[in-house]
PAMIPA-120756 format. One line per field, with one value per residue (C-alpha): residue number from 0; residue in one letter; y, x, z. Coordinates in Angstrom, 2 decimals. Layout:
n	[NUM;...] .
res	[A;...] .
north	[Y;...] .
east	[X;...] .
up	[Z;...] .
***
This chain:
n	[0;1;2;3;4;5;6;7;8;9;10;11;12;13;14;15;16;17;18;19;20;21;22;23;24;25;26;27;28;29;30;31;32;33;34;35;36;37;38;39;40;41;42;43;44;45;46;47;48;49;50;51;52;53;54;55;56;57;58;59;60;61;62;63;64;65;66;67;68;69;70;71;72;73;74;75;76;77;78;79;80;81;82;83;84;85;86;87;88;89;90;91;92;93;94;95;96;97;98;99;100;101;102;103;104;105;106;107;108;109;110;111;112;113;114;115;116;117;118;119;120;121;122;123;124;125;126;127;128;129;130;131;132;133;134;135;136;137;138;139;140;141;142;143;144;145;146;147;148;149;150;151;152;153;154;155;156;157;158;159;160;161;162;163;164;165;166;167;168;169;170;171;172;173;174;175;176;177;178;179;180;181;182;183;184;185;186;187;188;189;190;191;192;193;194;195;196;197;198;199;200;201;202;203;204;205;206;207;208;209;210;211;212;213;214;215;216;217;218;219;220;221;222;223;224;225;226;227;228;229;230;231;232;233;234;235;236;237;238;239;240;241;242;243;244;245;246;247;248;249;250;251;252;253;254;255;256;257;258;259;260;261;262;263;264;265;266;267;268;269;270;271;272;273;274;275;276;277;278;279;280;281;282;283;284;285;286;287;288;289;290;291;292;293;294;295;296;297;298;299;300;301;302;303;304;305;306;307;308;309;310;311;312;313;314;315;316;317;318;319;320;321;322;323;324;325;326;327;328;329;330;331;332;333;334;335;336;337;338;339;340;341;342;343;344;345;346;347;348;349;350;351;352;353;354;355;356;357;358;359;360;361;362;363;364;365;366;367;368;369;370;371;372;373;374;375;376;377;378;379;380;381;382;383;384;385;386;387;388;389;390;391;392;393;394;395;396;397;398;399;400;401;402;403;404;405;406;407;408;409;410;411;412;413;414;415;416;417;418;419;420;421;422;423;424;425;426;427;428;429;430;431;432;433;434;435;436;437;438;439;440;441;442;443;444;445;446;447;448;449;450;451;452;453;454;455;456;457;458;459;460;461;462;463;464;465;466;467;468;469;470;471;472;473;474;475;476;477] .
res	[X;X;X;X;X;X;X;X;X;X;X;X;X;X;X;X;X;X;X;X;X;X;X;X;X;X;X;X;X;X;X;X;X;X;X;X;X;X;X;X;X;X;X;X;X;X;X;X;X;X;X;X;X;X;X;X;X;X;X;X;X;X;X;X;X;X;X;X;X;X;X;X;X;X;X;X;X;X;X;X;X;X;X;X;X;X;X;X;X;X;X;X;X;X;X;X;X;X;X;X;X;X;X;X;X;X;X;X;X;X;X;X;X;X;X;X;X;X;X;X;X;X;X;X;X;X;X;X;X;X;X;X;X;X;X;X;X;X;X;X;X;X;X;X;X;X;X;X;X;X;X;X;X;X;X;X;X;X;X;X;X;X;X;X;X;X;X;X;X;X;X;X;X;X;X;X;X;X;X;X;X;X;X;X;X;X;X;X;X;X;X;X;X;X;X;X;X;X;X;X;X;X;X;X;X;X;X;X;X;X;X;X;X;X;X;X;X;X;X;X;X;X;X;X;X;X;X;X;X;X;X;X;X;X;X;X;X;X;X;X;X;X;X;X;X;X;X;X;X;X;X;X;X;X;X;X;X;X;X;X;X;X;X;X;X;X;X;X;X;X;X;X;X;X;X;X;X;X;X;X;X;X;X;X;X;X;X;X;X;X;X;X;X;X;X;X;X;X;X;X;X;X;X;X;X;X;X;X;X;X;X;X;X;X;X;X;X;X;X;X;X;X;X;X;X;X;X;X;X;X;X;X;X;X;X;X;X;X;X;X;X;X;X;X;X;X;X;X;X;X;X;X;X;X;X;X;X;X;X;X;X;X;X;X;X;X;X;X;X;X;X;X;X;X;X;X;X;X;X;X;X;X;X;X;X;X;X;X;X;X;X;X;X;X;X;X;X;X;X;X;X;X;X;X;X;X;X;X;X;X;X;X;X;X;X;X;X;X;X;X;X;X;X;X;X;X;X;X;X;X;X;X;X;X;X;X;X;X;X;X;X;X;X;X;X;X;X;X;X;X;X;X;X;X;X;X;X;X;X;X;X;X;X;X;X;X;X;X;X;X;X;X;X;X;X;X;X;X] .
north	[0.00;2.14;1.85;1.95;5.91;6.72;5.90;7.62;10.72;10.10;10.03;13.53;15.36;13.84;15.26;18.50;19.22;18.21;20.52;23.34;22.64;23.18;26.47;27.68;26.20;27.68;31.45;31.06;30.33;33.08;34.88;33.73;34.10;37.99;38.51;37.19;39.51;42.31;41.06;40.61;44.16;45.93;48.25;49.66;49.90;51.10;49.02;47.52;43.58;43.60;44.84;42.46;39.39;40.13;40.88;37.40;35.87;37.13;36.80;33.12;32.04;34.54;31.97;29.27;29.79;30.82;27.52;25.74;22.94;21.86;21.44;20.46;17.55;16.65;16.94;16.13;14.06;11.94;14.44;16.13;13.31;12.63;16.90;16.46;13.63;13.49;17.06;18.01;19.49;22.93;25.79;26.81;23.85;23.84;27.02;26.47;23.09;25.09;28.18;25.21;22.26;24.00;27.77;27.55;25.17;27.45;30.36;28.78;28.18;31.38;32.76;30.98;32.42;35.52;35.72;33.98;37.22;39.97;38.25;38.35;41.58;43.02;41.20;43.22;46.10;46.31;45.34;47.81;50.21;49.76;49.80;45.66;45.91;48.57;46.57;45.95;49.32;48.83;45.49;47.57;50.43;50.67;52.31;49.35;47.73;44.14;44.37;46.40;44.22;40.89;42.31;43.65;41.02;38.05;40.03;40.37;36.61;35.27;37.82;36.92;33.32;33.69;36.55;37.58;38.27;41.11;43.12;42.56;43.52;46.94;47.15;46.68;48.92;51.84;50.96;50.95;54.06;56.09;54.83;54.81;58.33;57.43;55.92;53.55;51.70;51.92;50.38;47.47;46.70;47.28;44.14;42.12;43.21;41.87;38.72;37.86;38.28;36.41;33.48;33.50;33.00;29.72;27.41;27.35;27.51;30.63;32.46;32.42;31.93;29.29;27.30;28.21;26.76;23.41;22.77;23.46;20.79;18.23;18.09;18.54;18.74;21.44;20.08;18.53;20.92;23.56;20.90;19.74;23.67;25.47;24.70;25.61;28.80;29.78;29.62;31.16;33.90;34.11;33.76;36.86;38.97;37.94;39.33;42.29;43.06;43.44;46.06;48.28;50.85;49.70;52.37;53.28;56.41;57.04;59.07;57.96;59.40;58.30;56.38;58.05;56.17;59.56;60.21;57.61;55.25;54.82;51.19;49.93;47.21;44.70;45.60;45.61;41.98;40.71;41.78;40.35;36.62;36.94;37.74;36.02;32.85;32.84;32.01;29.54;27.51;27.59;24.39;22.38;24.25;22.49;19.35;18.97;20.21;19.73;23.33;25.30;27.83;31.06;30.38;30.28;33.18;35.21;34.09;35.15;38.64;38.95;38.06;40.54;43.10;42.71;43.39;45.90;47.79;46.60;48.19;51.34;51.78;55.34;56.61;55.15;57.13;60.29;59.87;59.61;56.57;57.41;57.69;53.95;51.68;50.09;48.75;50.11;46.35;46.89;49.98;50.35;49.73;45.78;45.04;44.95;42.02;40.27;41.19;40.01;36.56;36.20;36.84;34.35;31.52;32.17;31.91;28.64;27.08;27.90;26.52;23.41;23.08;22.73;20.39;21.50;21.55;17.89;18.20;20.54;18.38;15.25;17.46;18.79;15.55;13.94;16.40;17.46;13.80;15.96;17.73;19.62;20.99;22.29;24.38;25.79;27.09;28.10;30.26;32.23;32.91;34.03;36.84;38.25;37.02;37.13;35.00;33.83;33.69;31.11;29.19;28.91;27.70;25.27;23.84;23.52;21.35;18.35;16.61;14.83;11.50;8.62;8.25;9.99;13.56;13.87;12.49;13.90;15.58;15.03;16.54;18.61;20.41;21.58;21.99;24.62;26.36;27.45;28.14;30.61;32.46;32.83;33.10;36.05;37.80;37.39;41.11;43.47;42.83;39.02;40.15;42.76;43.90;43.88;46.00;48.44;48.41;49.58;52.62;53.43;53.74;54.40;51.21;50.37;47.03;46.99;47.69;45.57;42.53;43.46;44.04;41.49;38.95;36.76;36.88;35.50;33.04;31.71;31.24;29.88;26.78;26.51;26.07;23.68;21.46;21.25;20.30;17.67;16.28;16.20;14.27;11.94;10.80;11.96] .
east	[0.00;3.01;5.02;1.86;1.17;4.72;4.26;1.46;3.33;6.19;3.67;1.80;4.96;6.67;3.12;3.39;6.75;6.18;3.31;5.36;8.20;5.46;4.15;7.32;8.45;5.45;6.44;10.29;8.59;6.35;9.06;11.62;8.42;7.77;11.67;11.54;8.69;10.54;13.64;11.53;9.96;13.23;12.89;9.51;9.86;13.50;13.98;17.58;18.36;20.72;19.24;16.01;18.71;20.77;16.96;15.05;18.67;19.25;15.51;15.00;17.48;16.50;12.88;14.69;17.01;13.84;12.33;15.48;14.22;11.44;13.45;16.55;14.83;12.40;15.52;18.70;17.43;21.16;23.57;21.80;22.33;26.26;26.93;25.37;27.57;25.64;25.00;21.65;19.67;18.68;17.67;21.34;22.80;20.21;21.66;25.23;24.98;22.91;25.55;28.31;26.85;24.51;24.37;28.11;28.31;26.31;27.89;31.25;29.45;28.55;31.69;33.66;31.38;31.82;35.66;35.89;33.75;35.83;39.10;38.00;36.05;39.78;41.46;39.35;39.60;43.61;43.59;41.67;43.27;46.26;45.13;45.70;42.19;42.75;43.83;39.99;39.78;42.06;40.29;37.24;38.56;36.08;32.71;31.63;28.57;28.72;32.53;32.02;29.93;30.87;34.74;33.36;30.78;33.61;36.08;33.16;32.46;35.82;36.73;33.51;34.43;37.69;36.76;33.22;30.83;28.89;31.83;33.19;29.53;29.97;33.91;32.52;29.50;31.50;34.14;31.37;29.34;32.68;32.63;29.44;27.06;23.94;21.66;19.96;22.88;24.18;20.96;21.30;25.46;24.58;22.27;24.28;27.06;24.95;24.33;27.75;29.10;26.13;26.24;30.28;29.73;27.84;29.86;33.22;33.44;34.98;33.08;29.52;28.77;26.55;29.05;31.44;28.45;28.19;31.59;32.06;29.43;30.85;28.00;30.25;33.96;35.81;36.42;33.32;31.07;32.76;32.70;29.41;28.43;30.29;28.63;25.65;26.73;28.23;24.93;22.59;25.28;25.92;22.13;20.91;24.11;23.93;20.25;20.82;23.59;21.22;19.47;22.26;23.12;26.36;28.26;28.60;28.31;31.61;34.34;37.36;38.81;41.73;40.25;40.45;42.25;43.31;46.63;47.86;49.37;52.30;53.18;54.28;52.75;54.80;54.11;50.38;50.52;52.57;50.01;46.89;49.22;49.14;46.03;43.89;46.65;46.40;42.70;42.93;45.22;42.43;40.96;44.28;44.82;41.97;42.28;45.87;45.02;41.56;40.93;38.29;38.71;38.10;42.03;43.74;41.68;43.00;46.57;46.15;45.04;47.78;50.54;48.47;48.86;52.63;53.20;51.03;53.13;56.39;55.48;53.92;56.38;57.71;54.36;53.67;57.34;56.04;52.92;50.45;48.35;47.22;43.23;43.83;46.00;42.68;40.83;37.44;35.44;36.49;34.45;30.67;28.86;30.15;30.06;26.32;26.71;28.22;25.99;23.48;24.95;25.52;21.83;20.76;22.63;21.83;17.93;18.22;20.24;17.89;15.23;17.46;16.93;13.66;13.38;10.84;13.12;13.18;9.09;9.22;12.09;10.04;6.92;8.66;10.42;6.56;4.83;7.37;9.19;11.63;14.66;14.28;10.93;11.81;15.05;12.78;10.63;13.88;14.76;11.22;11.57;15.11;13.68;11.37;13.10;16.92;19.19;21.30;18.20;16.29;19.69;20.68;17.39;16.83;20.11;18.88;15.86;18.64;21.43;24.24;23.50;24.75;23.02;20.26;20.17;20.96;24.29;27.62;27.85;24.65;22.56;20.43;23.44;24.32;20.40;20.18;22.89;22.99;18.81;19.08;21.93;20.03;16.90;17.96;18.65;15.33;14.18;16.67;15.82;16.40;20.48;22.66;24.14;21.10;19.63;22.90;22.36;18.88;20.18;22.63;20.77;17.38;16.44;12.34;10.98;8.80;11.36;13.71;10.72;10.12;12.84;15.62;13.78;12.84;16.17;17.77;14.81;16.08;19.51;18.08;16.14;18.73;21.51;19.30;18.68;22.56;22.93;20.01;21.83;25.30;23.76;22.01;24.71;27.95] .
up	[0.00;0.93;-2.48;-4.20;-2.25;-2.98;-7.17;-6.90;-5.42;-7.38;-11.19;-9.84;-8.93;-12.69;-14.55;-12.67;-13.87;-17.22;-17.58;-15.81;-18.61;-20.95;-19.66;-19.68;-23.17;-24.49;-22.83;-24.71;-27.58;-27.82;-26.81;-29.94;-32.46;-31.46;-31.45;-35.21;-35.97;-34.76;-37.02;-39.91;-40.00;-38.14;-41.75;-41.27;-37.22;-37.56;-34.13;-34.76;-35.65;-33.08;-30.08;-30.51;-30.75;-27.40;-25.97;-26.84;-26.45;-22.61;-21.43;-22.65;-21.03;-17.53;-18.24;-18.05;-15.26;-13.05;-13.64;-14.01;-11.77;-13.94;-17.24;-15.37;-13.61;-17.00;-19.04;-17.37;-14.42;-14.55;-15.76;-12.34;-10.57;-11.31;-10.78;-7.23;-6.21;-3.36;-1.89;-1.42;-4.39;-3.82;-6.09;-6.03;-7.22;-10.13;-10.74;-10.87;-12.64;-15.53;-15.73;-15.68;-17.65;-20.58;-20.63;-21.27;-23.75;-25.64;-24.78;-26.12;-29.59;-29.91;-28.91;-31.40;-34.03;-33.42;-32.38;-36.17;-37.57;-35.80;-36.98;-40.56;-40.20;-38.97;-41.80;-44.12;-42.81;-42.49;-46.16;-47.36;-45.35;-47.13;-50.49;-51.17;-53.04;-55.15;-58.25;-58.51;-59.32;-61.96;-63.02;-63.48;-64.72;-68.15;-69.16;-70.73;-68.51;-68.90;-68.32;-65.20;-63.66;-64.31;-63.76;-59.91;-59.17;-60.11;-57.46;-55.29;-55.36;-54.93;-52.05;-50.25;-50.02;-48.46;-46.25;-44.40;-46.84;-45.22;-44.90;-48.80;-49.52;-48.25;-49.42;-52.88;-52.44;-51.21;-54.17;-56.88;-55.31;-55.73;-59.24;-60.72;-61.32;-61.95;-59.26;-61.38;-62.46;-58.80;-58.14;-60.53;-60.18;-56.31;-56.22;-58.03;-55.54;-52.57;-54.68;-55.54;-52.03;-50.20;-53.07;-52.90;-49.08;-48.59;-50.69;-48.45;-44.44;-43.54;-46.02;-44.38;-40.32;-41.50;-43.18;-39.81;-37.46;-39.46;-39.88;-36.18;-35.15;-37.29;-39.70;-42.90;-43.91;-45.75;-48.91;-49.68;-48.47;-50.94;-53.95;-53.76;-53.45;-55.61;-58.93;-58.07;-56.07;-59.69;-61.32;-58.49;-58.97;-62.75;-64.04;-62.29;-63.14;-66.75;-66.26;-64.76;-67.28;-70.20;-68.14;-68.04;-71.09;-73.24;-71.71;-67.57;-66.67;-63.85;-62.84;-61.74;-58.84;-56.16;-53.09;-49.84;-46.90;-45.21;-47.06;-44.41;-46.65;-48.85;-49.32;-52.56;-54.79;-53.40;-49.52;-50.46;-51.79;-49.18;-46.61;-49.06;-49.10;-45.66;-44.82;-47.74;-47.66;-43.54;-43.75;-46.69;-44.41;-41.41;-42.67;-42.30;-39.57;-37.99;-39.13;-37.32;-34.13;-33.75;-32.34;-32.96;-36.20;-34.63;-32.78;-36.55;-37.96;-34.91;-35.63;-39.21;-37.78;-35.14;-37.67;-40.41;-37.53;-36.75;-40.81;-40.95;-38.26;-39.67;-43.56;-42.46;-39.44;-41.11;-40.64;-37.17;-36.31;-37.73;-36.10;-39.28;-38.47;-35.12;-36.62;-38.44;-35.65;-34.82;-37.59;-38.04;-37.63;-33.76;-33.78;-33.73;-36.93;-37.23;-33.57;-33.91;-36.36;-33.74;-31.12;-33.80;-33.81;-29.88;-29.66;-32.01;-31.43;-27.43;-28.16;-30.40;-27.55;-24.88;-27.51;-27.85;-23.58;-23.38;-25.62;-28.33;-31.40;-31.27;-31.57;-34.14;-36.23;-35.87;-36.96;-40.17;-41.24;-41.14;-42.86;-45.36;-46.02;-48.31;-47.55;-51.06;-49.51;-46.28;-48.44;-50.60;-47.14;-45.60;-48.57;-48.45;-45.10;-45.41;-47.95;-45.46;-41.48;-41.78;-43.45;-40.31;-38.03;-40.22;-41.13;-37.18;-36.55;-38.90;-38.77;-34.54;-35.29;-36.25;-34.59;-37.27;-37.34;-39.10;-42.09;-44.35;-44.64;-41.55;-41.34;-41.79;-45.43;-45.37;-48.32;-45.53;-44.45;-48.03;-48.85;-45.64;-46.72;-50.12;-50.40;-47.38;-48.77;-52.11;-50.57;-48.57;-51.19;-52.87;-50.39;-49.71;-46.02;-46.23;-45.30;-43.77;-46.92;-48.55;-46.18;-45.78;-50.33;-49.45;-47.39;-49.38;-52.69;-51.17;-52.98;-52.34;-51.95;-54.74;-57.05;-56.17;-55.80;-59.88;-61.13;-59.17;-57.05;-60.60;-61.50;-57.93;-57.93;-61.59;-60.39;-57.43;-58.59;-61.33;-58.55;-56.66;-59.14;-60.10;-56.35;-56.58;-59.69;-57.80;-54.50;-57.16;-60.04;-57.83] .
***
């Protein structure tokens, strides 16, 4: 009668906290859902990206931490368990073995995410401080359209895979809006700018967060990842430029003037190359670098930048001595304006891992893989959303409702991965508020939505579904 009370005690108190969990699970939601909707329509509020991230980010897990108990004991009842090692369980210890055993786990991720971005944000900028990107002025230098673009959008494309793709995006959009006169032609090489850099992004690892985050999980490898994705990152990029090209007049109108740096630098052509091998040559070695020690790749891409920074002093040391460079010693990526990318990303990836905790991702992944049965299906969703929410945000979470497994989709090099990747870097660029360059293209050429949803969202959805079915063939017959 006894052990029959004590089940019965033992069932109630297990049903209560599942249906606490719930309540709970059900208040982070709501709370990631309104974040998104805030995201998604950050142009017409004006409230910024950023500050909605860190907000839904922080609070869900301030939910979770208050009710810690309840999703710690529904959860993690034996990780629990083993942390005690035999002290009592209070509301303290639930505490500490969250901050100790999952918040910082996450934390970590998110970290190494965005310690990769400022390296390669820093990389950029200390390059282009010194002029190693001006022979793309010279590459360009024509009034012929098609030549223009394809010469700018090519750079663009290449650049953006090696480096981080929202900041070539607005190298190259400052570079072509010194160029360029007319605002409709700005308009049109400016979108295929944003395409090129967020299409040369996805197909290699250190070229797009997204391809960072699933390398760093162990979901794909270097190599293969980038060769089952560049082909089709070619074609979602070369079918809309060739498009947009015949819009443009045969000849450009531009002026040609000297870029500004602030007269603070006077290295010569083989100075500047030096420090673009180093830099651009550091990061292609991050992948090996990797692979032999197993670290993560945020360590090598700040190795790159601290031996980028040491040459940067030792070339332009004449100026340092005469006191020139004060304004430039720190490059401008460390300031405000890219920070909030980061800030963006730290938000983000906090809110998907306090959705991870409490457990409903694994629902909603079960949910989706029922209903939709097709990988194909839920890419083509993920690249409509990625117009309208946010290109990271819908990547981040959609790449959350799966763990790697060992075979399917699902597994490592799994098709899923690539799928995820490559239609919401297309598919963000579909709006001009799917992605932060598209958005900072928007600003700076007082683009509007309807225009841009005539005249270039057809011709990013042709290269689109093009692209996708090259990758469907290449999972298929390769």
């Amino acid at each position: 009668m006894l052990h029959g009370e004590v089940c019965c005690l033992i069932t109630k108190k297990t049903l209560y906290l599942h249906a606490n969990r719930q309540k709970m699970t059900f208040i982070i939601v709501i709370l990631l859902v309104l974040g998104y909707l805030l995201i998604a329509t950050g142009h017409l509020t004006g409230v910024n990206k950023s500050a909605i991230a860190m907000f839904i980010g922080t609070v869900g897990w301030v939910v979770y931490v208050c009710w810690g108990t309840d999703f710690v004991m529904d959860l993690h009842p034996e990780e629990y368990a083993v942390f005690l090692d035999g002290r009592q369980a209070t509301s303290q210890t639930v505490k500490e073995f969250i901050h100790s055993e999952i918040f910082l786990y996450y934390v970590g991720r998110a970290a190494a995410i965005v310690m990769f971005l400022l390296a390669t944000m820093s990389i950029v900028e200390l390059l282009q401080g010194n002029g190693c990107f001006d022979f793309i002025r010279d590459w360009v230098r024509t009034r012929n359209s098609r030549q223009f673009i394809w010469t700018l959008t090519l750079c663009t494309f290449i650049i953006s895979a090696n480096l981080d793709n929202l900041t070539t995006a607005t190298m190259m959009l400052v570079v072509m809006h010194g160029i360029v006169l007319s605002r409709r032609q700005r308009m049109l090489i400016g979108s295929a700018i944003v395409i090129a850099a967020n299409v040369g992004g996805c197909f290699t690892v250190i070229g797009d967060p997204i391809g960072l985050i699933l390398w760093g999980d162990g979901a794909i490898t270097a190599s293969r990842f980038s060769a089952y994705l560049m082909l089709p990152a070619l074609v979602a990029w070369a079918i809309p430029t060739a498009l947009i090209s015949r819009m443009l007049p045969d000849r450009l109108d531009v002026e040609w003037g000297a870029p500004y740096r602030g007269d603070d630098t006077r290295l010569n052509t083989w100075q500047r190359y030096l420090m673009l091998f180093v830099g651009i040559g550091g990061l292609w070695f991050i992948p090996t670098f990797h692979n032999i020690t197993g670290l993560s790749p945020f360590l090598g891409a700040l190795c790159v930048l601290s031996v980028l920074w040491v040459v940067n002093e030792a070339v332009n040391r004449k100026l340092m001595q005469a006191d020139q460079m004060t304004a430039r010693r720190m490059p401008q990526a460390l300031q405000f304006g890219s920070l909030q990318q980061m800030l963006f990303v730290m938000g983000i990836m906090l809110a998907m891992g306090v959705m991870t905790e409490t457990g409903v991702l694994g629902d909603i992944s079960s949910w989706l893989t029922a209903t939709f049965r097709s990988s194909w299906l839920l890419g083509l969703g993920a690249a409509v959303l990625s117009a309208v929410v946010d290109t990271f945000t819908v990547a981040v979470t959609n790449i959350s409702f799966h763990q790697v497994g060992t075979e399917g989709d699902f597994a490592m090099n799994g098709i899923y991965w690539s799928i995820m990747a490559y239609c919401t870097a297309v598919g963000g660029c579909l709006l001009t508020v799917g992605s932060t360059s598209g958005l900072a293209l928007m600003k700076m050429e007082h683009i509007r939505l309807g225009w841009y949803l005539k005249t270039i969202a057809p011709k990013v959805l042709a290269g689109m579904l093009t692209g996708m079915v090259i990758l469907w063939m290449e999972n298929h017959f390769f």
